[in-house]
N, C-alpha and C positions, 0 to 999 in steps of 0.2 A: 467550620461553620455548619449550622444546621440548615434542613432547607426552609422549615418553619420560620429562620431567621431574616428570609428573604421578602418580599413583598409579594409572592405568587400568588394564583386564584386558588379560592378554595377545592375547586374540582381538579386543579393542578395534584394539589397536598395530597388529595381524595386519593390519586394516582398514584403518589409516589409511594404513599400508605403499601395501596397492593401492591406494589413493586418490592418492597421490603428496601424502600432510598432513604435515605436520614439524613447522610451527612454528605455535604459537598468535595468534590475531588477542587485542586486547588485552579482549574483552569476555568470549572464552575462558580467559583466563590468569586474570581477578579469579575468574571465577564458578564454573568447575570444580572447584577446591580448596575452595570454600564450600559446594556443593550433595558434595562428598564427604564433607565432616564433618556435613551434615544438618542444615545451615543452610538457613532460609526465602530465597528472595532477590529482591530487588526490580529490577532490570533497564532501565536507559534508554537505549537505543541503536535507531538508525536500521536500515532494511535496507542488509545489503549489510557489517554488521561479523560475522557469524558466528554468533550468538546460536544458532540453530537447534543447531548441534554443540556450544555450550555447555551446553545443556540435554541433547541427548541422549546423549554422550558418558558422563559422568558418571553419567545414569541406567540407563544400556545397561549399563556395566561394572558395576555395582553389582547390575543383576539377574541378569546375565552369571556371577558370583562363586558366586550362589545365596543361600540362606536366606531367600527372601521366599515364601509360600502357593504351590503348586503349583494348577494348573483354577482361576485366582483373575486377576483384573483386579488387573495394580500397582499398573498408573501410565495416568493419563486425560491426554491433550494435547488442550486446546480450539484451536481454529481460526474467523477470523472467516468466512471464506471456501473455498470447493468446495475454489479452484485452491490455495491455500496448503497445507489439509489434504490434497490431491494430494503435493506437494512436500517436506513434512514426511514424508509415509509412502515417498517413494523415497529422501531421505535416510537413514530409517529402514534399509532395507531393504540399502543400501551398512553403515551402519556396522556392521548385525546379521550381516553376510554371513557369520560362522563364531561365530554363537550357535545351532546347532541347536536350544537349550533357550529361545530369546527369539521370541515368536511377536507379530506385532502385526496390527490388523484396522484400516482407516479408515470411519468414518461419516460420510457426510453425505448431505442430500438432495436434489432435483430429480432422482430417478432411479423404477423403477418401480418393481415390485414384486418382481421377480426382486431387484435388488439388497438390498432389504431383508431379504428370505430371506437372503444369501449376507452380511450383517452380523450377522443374529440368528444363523447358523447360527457362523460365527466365534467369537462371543462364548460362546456356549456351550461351544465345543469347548476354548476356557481359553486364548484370547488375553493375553498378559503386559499390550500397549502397546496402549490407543485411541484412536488420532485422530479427533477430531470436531470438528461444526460444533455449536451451543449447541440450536438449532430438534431437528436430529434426535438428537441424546443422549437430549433429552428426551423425544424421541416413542417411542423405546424404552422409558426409565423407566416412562412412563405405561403402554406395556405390559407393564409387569413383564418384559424382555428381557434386565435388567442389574443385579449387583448390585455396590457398589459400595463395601461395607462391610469391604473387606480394602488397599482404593487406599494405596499407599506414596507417590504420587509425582500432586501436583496441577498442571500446566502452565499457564499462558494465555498463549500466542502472539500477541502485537500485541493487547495488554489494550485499549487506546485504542478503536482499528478496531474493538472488539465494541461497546466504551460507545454509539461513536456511532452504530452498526448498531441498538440497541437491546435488547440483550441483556443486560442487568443481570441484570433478575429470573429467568434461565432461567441465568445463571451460580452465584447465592443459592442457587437452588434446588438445584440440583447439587451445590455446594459443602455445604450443610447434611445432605447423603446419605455425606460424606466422616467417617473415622474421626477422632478430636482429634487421633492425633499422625501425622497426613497431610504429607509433607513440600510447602508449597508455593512453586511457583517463576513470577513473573509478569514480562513481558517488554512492555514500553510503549516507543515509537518517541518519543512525549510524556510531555508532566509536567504534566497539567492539574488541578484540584482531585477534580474526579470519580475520577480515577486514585487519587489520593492516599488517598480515601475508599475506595475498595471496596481498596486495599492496608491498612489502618488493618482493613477489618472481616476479613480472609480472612490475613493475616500474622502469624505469631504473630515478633515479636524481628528483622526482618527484616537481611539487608547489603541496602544498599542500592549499586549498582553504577551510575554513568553516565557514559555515554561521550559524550563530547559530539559534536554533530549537524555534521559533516564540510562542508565548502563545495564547492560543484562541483565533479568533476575539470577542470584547466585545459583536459585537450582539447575539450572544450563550447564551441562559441560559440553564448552566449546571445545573444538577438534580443528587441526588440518592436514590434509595431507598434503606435500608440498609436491608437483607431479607435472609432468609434460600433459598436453592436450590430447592426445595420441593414446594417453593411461587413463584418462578419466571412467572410460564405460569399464574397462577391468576391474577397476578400483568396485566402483555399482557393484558389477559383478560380486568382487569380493565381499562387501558389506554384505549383499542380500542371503548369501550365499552361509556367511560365516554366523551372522547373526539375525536374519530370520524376522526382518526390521516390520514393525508395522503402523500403521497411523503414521505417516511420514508425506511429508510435501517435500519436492525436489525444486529448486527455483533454478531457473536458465537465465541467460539474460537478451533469449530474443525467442521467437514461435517457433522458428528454424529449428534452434537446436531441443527446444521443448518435443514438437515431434520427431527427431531423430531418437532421442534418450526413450520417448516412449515407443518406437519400434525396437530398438534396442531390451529394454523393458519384457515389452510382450514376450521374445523370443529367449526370454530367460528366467518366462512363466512365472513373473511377479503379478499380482494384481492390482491393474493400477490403471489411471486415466490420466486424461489429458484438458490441460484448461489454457486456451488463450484466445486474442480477438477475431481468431477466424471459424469459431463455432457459432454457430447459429442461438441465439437468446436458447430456446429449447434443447439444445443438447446442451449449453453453462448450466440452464437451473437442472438436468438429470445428472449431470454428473459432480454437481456440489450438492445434490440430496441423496446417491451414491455415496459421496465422500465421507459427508455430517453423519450418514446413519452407519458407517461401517460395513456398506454392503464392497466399497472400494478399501482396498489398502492403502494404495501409494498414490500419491495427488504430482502429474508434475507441473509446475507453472509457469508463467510468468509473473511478473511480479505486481501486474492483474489482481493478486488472489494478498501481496504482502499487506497492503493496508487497509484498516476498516471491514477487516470478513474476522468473525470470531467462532472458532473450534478449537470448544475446549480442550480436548483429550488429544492432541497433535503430538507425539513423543518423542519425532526425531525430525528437524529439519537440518535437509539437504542442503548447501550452496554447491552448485554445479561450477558456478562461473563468481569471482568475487566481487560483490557489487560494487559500485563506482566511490560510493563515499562510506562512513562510520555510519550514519544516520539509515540511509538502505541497509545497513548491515543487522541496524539493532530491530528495525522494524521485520526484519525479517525471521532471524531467529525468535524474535517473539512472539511466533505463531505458537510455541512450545513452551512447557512449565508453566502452565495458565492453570487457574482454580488451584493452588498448592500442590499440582503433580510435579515432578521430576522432569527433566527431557535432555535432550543431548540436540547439540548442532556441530555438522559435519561440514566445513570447506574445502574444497578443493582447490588449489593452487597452485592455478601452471606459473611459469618462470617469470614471463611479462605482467601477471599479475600481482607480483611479492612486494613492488611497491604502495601499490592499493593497501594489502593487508598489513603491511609494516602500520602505515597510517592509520589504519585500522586499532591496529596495537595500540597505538600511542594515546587514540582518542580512550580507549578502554582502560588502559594505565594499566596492563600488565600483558604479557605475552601467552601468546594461545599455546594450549599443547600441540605440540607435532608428533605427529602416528606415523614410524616405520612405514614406507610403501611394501605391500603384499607381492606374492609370487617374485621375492625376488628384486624387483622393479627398482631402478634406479634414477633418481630425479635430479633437478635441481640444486643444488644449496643455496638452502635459505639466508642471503644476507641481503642489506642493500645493494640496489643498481647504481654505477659509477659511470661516471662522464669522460667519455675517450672520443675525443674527436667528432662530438658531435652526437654519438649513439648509445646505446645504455647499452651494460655488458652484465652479463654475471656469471659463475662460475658453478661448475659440474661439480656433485660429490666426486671426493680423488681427486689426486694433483698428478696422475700416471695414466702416459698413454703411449700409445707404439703408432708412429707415422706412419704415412703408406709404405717407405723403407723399410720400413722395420726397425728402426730405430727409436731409441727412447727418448722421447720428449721430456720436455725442461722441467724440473720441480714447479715450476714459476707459473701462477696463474695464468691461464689463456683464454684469449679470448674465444667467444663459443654463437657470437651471435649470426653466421652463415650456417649454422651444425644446428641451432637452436631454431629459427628462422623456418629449416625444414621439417624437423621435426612434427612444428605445430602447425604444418598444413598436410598432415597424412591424417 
């Protein structure tokens, strides 16, 4: 569908014109015509299908047309994260580009106190659109900065991403400062029950719209290397070493190990930073304008950075640690082979996580390449974990080994999960 085939405002079209937009992405074509007739809508789609202009589009031309409070907040956009609610307000700021009458202000926090002035001062001055994070909405509310009792238009951006940040009760809270016939519109990358429930409490009648969650682009070659915990930096090691990697994001799956890998990192004189929620707003935006301009190499992250942040020229991501489900897995590698380049994704896979990525497998419908461990190094074998007594087990490359006797042990699978166990706490 085209966008001309939709009902948008002329200054909308004007927009898309210089945008070089034409044609609707298919999460765009359900939802815009839904959220124009003032339907609630419920949203499941990944990053990277357009959702962002399905929401704002639709809301922009409609306040674009007029007849909604003048010095009055519309429409509220939550954001789980700094850099999304960044991204969201530059999006904003292209589609609003000949609304003189649409003004929008972004909040969020790890910033000083200047910025906080030049938010409270926004909001007063009769900003239409708010983007925010949940933490700082609410640190305004609490100081009476905001009122919120006129909002047309309720957003949640990567509904999921807040649930498991922990933002429920600061989203309630919000939401219950909202008018009854508030139109709301919620956008989840997942379909987990928590989802479902906070759509049940906050939805009144909802469409619900889902797009189902895309497989790799072909041009990715996925990798793993199957490896104890203990191997993982070696492994770095050998990548950076052998092939001289660059434009590359590393994802961990906690801040802990993000700054270990990048002390790790440093002393193995790769160039590279570090990104998660314990930097200061001011050092996230220097070292994602580091990363975007290529003054950095190697990005390591949390997965802070997997959804809704777009660079293009990303050529090799890293998994450190394997993410928990298929859906984390594909939003992640698809930081890479963007704009028609090539890229490569690399996992690592200690023994406890072969389950994860078998699942992995299965949702992809075909099995990933496995790369020989380097220097030597001796892993895991890759098979299913089996059920003994209660505990999952798996099995060492080689069926031969010498007791502490000296004697040789059975042909016969053994078990490895006390030899495994300590392994992955060295």
């Amino acid at each position: 569908m085209d966008f001309y085939d939709l009902d948008l405002s002329d200054n909308t079209l004007d927009a898309l014109d210089d945008m070089n937009f034409s044609v609707c992405t298919p999460i765009q074509e359900k939802c815009i015509p839904e959220i124009l007739n003032g339907r609630d809508i419920l949203g499941v789609a990944q990053t990277g299908t357009g959702k962002t202009a399905a929401y704002l589009l639709p809301i922009l031309s409609q306040l674009d047309d007029g007849g909604y409070p003048e010095d009055a907040i519309n429409c509220v956009i939550m954001s789980p994260t700094r850099e999304l609610a960044q991204q969201i307000d530059q999006a904003m700021q292209g589609f609003s580009y000949y609304m003189s009458n649409v003004n929008s202000v972004a909040v969020y926090g790890g910033n000083d106190g200047n910025r906080y002035d030049q938010e409270y001062k926004g909001m007063k001055l009769g900003a239409d659109v708010i983007i925010a994070t949940p933490g700082r909405l609410i640190s305004h509310i609490t100081m009476g900065n905001i009122d919120l009792s006129k909002v047309s238009f309720f957003v949640l951006d990567e509904a999921d991403r807040m649930l498991d940040m922990g933002f429920h009760d600061d989203i309630m809270t919000i939401a219950k400062l909202l008018p009854d016939n508030c139109q709301t519109i919620m956008f989840s990358a997942t379909m987990p029950d928590k989802i479902e429930e906070l759509a049940h409490n906050l939805l009144h009648d909802p469409v619900t719209v889902k797009i189902a969650v895309s497989k790799p682009a072909e041009k990715i070659h996925q990798m793993a290397y199957v490896c104890h915990e203990n191997q993982k930096i070696r492994i770095l090691n050998y990548l950076f070493k052998s092939n001289q990697l660059k434009r590359v994001i590393i994802f961990a799956s906690s801040k802990i190990k993000v700054r270990e890998i990048y002390r790790e990192l440093l002393q193995m004189k790769v160039n590279c930073s570090e990104m998660h929620s314990d930097l200061s707003q001011q050092q996230r935006d220097e070292t994602m304008y580091l990363f975007k301009s290529g003054q950095v190499d190697v990005l390591v992250a949390t997965d802070i950075v997997a959804r809704g942040i777009d660079i293009d020229d990303i050529a090799t991501v890293i998994n450190y640690d394997v993410p928990h489900d298929a859906e984390d897995y594909v939003h992640r590698i698809g930081r890479t082979a963007r704009a028609d380049r090539d890229g490569q994704a690399i996992t690592l896979v200690r023994g406890w996580e072969i389950v994860d990525f078998i699942r992995i497998e299965k949702f992809l419908g075909y099995a990933v390449e496995k790369i020989p461990l380097p220097y030597h190094m001796e892993g895991p074998e890759y098979r299913p974990m089996t059920k003994k007594g209660g505990r999952a087990h798996f099995h060492r490359h080689g069926n031969k080994r010498n007791d502490k006797k000296g004697k040789a042990a059975s042909n016969k699978p053994r078990k490895n999960y006390r030899h495994k166990k300590k392994n992955d706490k060295q």
